[in-house]
N, C-alpha and C positions, 0 to 999 in steps of 0.2 A: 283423939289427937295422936299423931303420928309420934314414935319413940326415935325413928331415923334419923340422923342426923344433919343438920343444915348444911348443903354442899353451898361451896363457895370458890368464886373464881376470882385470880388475885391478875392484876394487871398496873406494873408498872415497867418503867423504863429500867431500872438496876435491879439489878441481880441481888446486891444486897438485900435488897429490901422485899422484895418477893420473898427470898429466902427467910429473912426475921418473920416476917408475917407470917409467912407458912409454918414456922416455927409455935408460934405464939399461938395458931389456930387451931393448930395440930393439938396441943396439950389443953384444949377444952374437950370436954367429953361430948357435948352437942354441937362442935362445929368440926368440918372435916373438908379439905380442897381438894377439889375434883379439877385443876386445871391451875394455867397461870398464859400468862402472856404479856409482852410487852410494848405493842401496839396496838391501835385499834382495828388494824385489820384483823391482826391477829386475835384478836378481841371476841370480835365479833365472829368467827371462825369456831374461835373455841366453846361460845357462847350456844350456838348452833349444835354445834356435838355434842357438848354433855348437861344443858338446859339448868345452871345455876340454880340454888335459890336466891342467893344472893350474889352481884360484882360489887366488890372495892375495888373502886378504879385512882388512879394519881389524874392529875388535872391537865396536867403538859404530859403530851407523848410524842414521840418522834413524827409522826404522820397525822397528827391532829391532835385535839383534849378527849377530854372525860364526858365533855362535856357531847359531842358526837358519840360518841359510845352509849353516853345515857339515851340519846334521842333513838339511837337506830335499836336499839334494846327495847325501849318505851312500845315500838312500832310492833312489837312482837309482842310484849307482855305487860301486862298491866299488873300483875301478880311476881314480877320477880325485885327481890328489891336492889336497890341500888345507892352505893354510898362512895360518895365522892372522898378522897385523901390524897391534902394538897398541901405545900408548904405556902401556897397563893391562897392566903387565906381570909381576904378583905370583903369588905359590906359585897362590892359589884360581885365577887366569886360565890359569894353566899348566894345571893339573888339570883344567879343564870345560874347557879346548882337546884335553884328548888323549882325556875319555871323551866328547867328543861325537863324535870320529873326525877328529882333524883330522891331517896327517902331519908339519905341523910349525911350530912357534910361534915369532915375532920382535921384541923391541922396536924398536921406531920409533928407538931412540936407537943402533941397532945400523949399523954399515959399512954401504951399499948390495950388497956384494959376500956380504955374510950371505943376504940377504933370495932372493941369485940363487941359492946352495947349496944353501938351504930349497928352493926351489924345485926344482932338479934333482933334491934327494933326492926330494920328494915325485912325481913323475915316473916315477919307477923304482920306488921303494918307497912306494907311498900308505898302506899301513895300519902302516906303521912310524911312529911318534913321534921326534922329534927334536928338541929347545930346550937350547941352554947351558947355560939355567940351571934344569934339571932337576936335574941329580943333587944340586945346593947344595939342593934345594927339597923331595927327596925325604929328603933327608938331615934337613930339620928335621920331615918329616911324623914318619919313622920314629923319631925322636929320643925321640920321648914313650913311656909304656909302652903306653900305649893301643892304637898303630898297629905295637909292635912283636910278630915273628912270634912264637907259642910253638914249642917243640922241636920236637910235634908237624906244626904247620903246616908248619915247614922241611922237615919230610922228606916230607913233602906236598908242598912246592914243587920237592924236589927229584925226585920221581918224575914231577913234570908236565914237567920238564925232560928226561926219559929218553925223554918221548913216551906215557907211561901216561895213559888216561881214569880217570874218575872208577872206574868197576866194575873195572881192573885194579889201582888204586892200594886200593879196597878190598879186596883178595885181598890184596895184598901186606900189608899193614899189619892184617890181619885184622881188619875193621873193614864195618860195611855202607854199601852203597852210598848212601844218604841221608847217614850221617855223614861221607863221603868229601867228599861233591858240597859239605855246609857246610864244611867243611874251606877248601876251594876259593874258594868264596863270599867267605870271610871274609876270607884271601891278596887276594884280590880287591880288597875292599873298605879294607884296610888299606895294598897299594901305591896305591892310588887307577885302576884298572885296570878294565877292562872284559873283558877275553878274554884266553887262554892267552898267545897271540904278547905281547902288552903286558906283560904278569906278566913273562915272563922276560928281555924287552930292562930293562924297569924296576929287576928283580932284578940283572941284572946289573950295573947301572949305579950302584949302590948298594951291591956287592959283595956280594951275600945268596947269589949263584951266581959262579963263577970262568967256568964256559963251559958252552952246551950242546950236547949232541953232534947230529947228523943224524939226521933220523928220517921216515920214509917214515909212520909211523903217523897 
């Protein structure tokens, strides 16, 4: 494991807050900014040059969000992490922070010492999701009937937790593999989720799963 220090590129609109932040990152011994910016051009400019390990990005910036930065970031790397810091800190901002790929979301009205955790997680685990106030948010998605799972989809969900693809979970369930794959889709689109990893951290976090086991599949 590398001793180096986490580079991190700080992007927001004030000056202030760039500055606290760089302040606050500066005096960790494992984190260290290699850039700043305050749009997303600019963003993604700096992004380019000096190759992050991590962006904390603000959610509103003069030429677009956080939320385009995340994406056009995503397009590049899969490995760098990425955490959203926003004073827009509601269920919908939650939810387009984690399906646009972000690793981890923060209110502005949160500890300084949050915003550096987020960070560390997203460092180590970039395509992991992380916010506080997820599980309170997911809890009012699924709440409704609309968003919650039927019998079937749970044991849908729970064979994708086993590590089953869609055409083994159609075997098992005796079911073809088109109807398998909606199955899926649907889990998907009801934890507000994009891909398997997300489905089951979100599941679990919301109790829909107790644990998942190890799976080389």
């Amino acid at each position: 494991m590398s001793d180096d220090p986490t580079r991190v590129l700080l992007v927001d609109d004030h000056e202030l807050i760039r500055s606290g932040l760089s302040t606050v990152f500066e005096l960790e011994d494992d984190m260290t900014i290699v850039g700043t910016a305050a749009t997303v051009g600019d963003a993604v400019t700096a992004y380019d040059q000096y190759v992050p390990d991590v962006v904390v990005s603000d959610l509103q910036l003069p030429d677009g969000t956080g939320l385009d930065l995340i994406r056009a970031v995503r397009k590049r790397s899969d490995s760098t992490g990425l955490v959203v810091l926003t004073m827009h800190a509601g269920d919908e901002q939650i939810f387009a922070a984690m399906e646009a790929g972000a690793s981890g979301f923060v209110g502005k009205d949160a500890p300084s010492s949050e915003v550096v955790r987020a960070a560390r997680h997203a460092a180590v685990a970039p395509r992991s999701f992380v916010c506080s106030r997820l599980g309170p948010a997911m809890m009012r998605r699924t709440g409704s009937a609309s968003t919650r799972l039927s019998d079937r989809e749970h044991e849908v969900l729970l064979l994708l937790a086993d590590g089953l693809g869609a055409s083994a979970i159609s075997e098992q369930l005796y079911m073809s593999e088109s109807t398998a794959k909606s199955h899926i889709a649907r889990i998907y689109q009801k934890l507000g989720v994009s891909n398997r990893a997300q489905a089951l951290v979100t599941a679990m976090r919301i109790g829909l799963l107790s644990s998942v086991r190890p799976t080389d599949r």
